[in-house]
N, C-alpha and C positions, 0 to 999 in steps of 0.2 A: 883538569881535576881541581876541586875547591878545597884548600883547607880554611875551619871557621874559627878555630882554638882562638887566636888573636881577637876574632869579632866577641864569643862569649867572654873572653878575658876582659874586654871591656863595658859589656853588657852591665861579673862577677859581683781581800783586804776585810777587813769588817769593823766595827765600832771602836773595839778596844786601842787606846793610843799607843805610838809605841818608843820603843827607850832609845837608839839611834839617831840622831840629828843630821842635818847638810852642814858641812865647814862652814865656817861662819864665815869665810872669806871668798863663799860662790857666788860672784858674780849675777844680779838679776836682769837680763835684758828684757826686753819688749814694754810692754804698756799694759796697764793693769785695767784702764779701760776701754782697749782698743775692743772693736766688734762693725759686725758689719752686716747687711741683710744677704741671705741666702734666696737663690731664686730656688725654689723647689718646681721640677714639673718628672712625671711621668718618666723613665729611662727608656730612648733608644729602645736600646738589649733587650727589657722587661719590664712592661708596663707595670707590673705589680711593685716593682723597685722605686725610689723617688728617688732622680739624679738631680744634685744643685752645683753652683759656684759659688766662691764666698771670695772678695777681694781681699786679700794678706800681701804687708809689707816684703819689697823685694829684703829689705834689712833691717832687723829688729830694730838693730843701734838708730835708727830713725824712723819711726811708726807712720811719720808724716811723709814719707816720700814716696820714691814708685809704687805703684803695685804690680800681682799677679794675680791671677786667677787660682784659686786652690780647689780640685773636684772633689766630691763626697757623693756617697751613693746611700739611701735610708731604706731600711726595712720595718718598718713601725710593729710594733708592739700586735698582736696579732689577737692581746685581751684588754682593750686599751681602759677597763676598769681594774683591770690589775694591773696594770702598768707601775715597773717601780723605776724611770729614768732611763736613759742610756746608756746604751755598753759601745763604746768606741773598739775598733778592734784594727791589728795591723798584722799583716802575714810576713813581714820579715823582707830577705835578699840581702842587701839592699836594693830597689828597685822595684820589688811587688807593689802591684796594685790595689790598696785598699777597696777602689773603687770593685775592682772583676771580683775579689774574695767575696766582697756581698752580691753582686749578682751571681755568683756562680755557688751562692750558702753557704759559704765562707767552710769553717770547719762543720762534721753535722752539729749543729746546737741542738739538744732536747726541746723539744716541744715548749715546754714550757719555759725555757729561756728565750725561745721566739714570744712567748703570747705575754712575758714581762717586762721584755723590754723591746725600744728603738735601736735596733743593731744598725752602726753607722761606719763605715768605712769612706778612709780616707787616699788618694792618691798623694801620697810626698811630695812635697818640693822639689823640685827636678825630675819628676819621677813622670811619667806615663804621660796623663791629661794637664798635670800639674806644671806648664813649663819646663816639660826633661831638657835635661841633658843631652844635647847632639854634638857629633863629632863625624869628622869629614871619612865617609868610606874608606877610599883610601889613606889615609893615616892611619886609620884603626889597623887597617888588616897591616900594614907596615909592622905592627907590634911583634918586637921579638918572638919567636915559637918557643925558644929554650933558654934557661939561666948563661948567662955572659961567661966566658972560659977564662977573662983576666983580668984586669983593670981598663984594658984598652978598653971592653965590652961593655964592663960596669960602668964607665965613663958614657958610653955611648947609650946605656941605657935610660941614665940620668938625662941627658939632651934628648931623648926619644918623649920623655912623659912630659918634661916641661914645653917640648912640641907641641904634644897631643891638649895638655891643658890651654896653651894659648889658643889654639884651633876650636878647643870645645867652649871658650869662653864667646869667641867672637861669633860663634853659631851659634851660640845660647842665650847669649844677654848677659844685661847686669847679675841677675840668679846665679850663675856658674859660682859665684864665689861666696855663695851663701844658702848650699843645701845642705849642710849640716843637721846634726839630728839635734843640739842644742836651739837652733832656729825651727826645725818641725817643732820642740815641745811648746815654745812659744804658739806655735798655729794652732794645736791643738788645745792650749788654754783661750785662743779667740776662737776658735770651734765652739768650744762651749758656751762662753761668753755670749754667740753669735748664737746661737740657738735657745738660748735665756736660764741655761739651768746651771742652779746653783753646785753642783757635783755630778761626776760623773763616775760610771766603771768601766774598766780598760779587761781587756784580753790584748797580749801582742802574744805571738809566737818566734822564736826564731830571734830574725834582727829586729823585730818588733818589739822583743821586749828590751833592746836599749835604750826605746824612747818612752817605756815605760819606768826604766829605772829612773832615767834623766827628770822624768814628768813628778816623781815620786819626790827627788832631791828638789827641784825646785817651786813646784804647787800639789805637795802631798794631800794638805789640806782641802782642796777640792777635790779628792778622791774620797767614792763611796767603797770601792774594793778593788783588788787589783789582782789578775792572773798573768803571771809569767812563764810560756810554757816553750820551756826548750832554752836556756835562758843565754846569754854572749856574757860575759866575766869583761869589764871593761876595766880591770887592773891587773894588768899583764905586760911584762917587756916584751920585746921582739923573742926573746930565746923561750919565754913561758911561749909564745902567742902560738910559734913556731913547734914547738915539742907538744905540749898538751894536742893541737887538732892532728900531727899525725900516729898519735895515742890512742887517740878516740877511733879516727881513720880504721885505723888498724885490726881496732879491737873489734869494729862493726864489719870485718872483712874475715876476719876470722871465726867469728860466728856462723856468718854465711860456709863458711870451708867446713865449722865441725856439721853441720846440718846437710849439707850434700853428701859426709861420709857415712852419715846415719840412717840416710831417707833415700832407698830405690828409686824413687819418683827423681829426682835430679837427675838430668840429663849429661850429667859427667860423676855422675855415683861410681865409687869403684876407683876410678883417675886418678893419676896425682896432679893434684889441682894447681898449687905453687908452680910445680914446673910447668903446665900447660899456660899458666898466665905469666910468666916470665918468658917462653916463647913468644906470646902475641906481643911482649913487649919490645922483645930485640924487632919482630918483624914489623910494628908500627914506626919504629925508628929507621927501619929504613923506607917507609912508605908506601907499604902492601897490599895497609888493610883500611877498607872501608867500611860506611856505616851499613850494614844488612840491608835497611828497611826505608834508609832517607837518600835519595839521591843526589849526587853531588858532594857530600859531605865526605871528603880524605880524613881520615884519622890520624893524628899527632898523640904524641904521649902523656900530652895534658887534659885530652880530650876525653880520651878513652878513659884515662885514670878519673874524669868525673863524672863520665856515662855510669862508671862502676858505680860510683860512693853513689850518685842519684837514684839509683835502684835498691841502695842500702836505707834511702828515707822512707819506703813504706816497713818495710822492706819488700822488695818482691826479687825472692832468691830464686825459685822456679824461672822466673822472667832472664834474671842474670845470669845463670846457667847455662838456658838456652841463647845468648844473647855470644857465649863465651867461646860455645860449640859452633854456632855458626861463624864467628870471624876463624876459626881454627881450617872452617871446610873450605875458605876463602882461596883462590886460584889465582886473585889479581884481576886486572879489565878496568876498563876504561870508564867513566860515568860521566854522566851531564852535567854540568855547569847552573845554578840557579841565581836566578835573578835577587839583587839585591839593591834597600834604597839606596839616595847616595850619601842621605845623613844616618849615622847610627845612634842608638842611644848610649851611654857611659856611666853607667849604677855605678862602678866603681869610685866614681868621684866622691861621691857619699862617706864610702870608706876613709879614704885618704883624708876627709875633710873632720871626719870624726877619732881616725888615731893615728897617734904618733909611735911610731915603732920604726925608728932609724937604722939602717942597715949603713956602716962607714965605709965601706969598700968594696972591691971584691972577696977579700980575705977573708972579712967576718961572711958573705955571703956563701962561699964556698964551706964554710964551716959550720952554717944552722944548714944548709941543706946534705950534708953529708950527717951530722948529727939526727936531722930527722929522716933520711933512711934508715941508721942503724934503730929509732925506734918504731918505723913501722918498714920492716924488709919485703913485704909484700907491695903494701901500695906503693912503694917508694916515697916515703914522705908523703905529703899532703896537698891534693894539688890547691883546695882551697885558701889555705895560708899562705902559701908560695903565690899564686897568682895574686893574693892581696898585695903581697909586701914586693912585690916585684913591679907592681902599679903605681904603687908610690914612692920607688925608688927617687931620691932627686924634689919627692916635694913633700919633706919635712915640715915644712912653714904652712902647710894650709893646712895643718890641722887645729882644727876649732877647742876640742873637747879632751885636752890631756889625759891621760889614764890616772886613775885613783880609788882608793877605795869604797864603796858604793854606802851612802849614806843618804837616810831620808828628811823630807820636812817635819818640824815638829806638828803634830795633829793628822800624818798619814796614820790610816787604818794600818792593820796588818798585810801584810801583801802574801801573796800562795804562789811559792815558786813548784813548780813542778819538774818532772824530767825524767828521761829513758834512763835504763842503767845503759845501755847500749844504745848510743847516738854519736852518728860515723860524723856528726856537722858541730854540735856544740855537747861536747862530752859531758858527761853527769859530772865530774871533777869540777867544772864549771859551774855548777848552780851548787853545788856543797861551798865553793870558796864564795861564791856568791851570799848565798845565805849564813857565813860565817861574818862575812862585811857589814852584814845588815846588823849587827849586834842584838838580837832579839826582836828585831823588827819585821821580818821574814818567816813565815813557816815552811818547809820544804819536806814534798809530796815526790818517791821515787816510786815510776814504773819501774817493777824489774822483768821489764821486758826488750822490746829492740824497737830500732825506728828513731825517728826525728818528727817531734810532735806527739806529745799525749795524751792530750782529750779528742776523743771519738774512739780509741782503741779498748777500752772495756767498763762494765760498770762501776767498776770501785773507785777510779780516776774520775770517772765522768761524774759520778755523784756526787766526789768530795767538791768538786767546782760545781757544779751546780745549785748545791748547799749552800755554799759560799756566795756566789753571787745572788743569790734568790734571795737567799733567810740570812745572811753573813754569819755563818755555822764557820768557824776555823776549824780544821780538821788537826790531828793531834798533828806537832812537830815530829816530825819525822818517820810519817806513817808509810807504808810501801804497799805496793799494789801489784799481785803475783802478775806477771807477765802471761799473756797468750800466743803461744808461737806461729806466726807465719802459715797460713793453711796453702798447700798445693792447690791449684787447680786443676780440676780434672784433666782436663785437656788444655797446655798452654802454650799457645803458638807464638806470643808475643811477643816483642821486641822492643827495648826502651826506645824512646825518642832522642832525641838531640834536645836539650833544656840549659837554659842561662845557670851558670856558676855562682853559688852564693847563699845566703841564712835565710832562704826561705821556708818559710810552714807546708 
């Protein structure tokens, strides 16, 4: 029998100026005239699509040295006499592919956001086609299953990552030590550059949108508008980073629980649902229980706990219900073994490369993760936060992008943060302290509805961005948009899948 926990573990604006500035002592890397020719032809996947490369510096810190190859996937403007520019877009993880978001239509755009603009998605820096991140099979799956019980363990977990990173470097390249999302905002102002236009507008979702904040502080001024949907709060200590997501966790777990007890149609309507999922939890912990629907896949208690929250990003509560009754009806038995490469990819390097959130021992570790059960006593904590900060136990020093408060270039447009009131991934407290940062530079759009990801969920949401990016209509500060609850389907047999850990859209 296979457990993967360890493998996914490592998988894990408009006209008006605005009154918030960048510290005056941020740091400018790259080259203001670096640009390069994009081969465009036909995609693979979808002729209709136009897949290119564009050469981009392995290290900013020197524009003239190695390159790599950076992918982008184009959907051209579909009214190309109303064409107003491009809208660059990024789905988040870290690790999503910009490139599959546009072939696979990325979020629904309206119609008329297709026939305005070139939607262009990018694969990251280490990311997919982009030069990923590989790391040796076996090491990967070597990765602790569970938090360290002493110092002995914490000690040993530290030698584990700084393992895994010398492994991932010597399988990777020079790149390994420079996919930071401060080094993507740099690509993505030669993205432009390289495609000849004097501004551009961004949508990112998720972790998407920290390279749009980043993009914001350091070349606001070539931004025609900017959507932040779902937003990551990039000023936060280890104990915020830690308590806030299993808050949010929590909250979007509990939603799910009052809505089974109100709606017959849930497959554990009636139940008492807390104890049934504290059951499957003692019995994943001793190695019971398997995925229903994937074979091969044993379930661990990190696993399962992020099968869960993944089912809480559309939400599809019907789907986790039945998802929760069938590991219950579980008997045990034996399952197949699946093949896997021998290199993996490691999104989490990303993370680590972009924050600092030191954990000193096991002491303080024993104590954010007993803190963050007693705020989310269901989920148990957050397995997303824990799996971050447990990845870069030991590697302090490679983070590129210190945490701070989020502040823009002078001459960015207004930017439109958006947000769920209930999102199990990047809590709505997060884009409130966010647009608190932005000092007036920010307008902030709540869904008060559920889910991770705003735009395509209804028309009030979808319009105010589409306004915005079309006509740069900024929608009032602070407008809220009623929530639509989660519709049953009639009949639903499904089962989530097994899905990489992380701030994806």
């Amino acid at each position: 029998m296979r457990r993967i926990s360890a493998v996914l573990g490592a998988l894990v604006a408009c006209g008006a100026l605005v009154t918030g500035v960048a510290n005056a002592g941020d740091e400018r890397r790259g080259d203001a005239g670096y640009r390069a020719d994009i081969a465009w032809a036909p995609c693979v996947e979808l002729a209709d699509v136009e897949c290119g490369t564009v050469a981009m510096p392995v290290d900013w810190g020197d524009p003239r040295g190695e390159k790599f190859d950076l992918a982008l996937a184009r959907r051209k403007a579909t009214d190309p006499a109303a064409r107003e520019g491009v809208l660059l877009v990024n789905p988040g993880g870290p690790g999503d592919s910009g490139v599959d978001y546009v072939l696979g239509g990325g979020p629904p755009f309206s119609a008329e956001l297709l026939a305005r603009f070139d939607v262009i998605g990018v694969d990251p820096r280490g990311v997919a086609r982009s030069n990923p991140v590989l790391c040796s099979k076996g090491l990967v799956e070597a990765r602790p299953l569970s938090d360290p019980v002493d110092q002995a363990g914490f000690a040993a977990l530290k030698r584990y990552n700084r393992e895994l990173a010398a492994d991932c470097r010597e399988r990777t390249g020079p790149l390994f030590d420079h996919v930071d999302t401060l080094s993507g905002v740099e690509d993505m102002d030669a993205v432009r550059r390289s495609l000849g236009e004097r501004e551009v507008s961004y949508y990112g979702v998720s972790y998407g949108t920290l390279l749009g904040q980043q993009y914001a502080r350091r070349h606001g001024d070539r931004l025609r508008a900017m959507v932040l949907d779902s937003t990551m709060d990039h000023d936060q200590d280890t104990w915020e980073f830690s308590g806030t997501q299993a808050v949010g966790a929590e909250g979007s777990f509990r939603e799910f629980l009052a809505w089974c007890g109100r709606n017959a149609s849930c497959a554990l309507h009636g139940r008492d649902v807390p104890a049934l999922w504290a059951e499957l939890l003692v019995r994943v912990d001793r190695g019971e229980l398997t995925h229903p629907n994937v074979p091969g896949v044993v379930l661990d208690r990190d696993l399962l706990r992020w099968i869960v929250v993944s089912t809480l990003y559309a939400p599809t509560w019907a789907e986790l219900a039945g998802f929760l009754a069938a590991l219950e009806a579980q008997r045990g038995g034996a399952v197949a073994a699946v093949a896997e490469p021998e290199l993996l990819p490691n999104a989490l390097e990303v993370f680590c490369q972009d924050w600092r959130l030191p954990v000193r021992d096991h002491r303080e570790f024993a104590r954010l993760s007993a803190r963050a059960d007693r705020l989310a006593p269901n989920m148990r904590g957050t397995v997303l936060a824990e799996q971050s900060l447990r990845s870069c136990v030991g590697r302090e020093g490679a983070a590129d992008t210190p945490q701070r408060p989020w502040r823009v270039a002078p001459g960015t447009p207004k930017v439109l943060v958006v947000n769920a009131l209930h999102d199990p991934a990047t809590p709505h407290a997060w884009a409130v302290d966010v647009h608190r940062q932005a000092r007036g530079a920010a307008v902030l759009l709540t869904y008060e509805g559920w889910g991770h990801g705003v735009y395509g969920r209804g028309a009030c949401a979808d319009g105010a961005v589409d306004r915005y990016l079309v006509d740069l209509v900024v929608p009032r500060d602070g407008t809220r948009c009623a929530g639509t609850e989660p519709q049953t389907p009639a009949a639903s047999t499904g089962l989530p899948e097994v899905v990489r850990p992380g701030w994806g859209g």
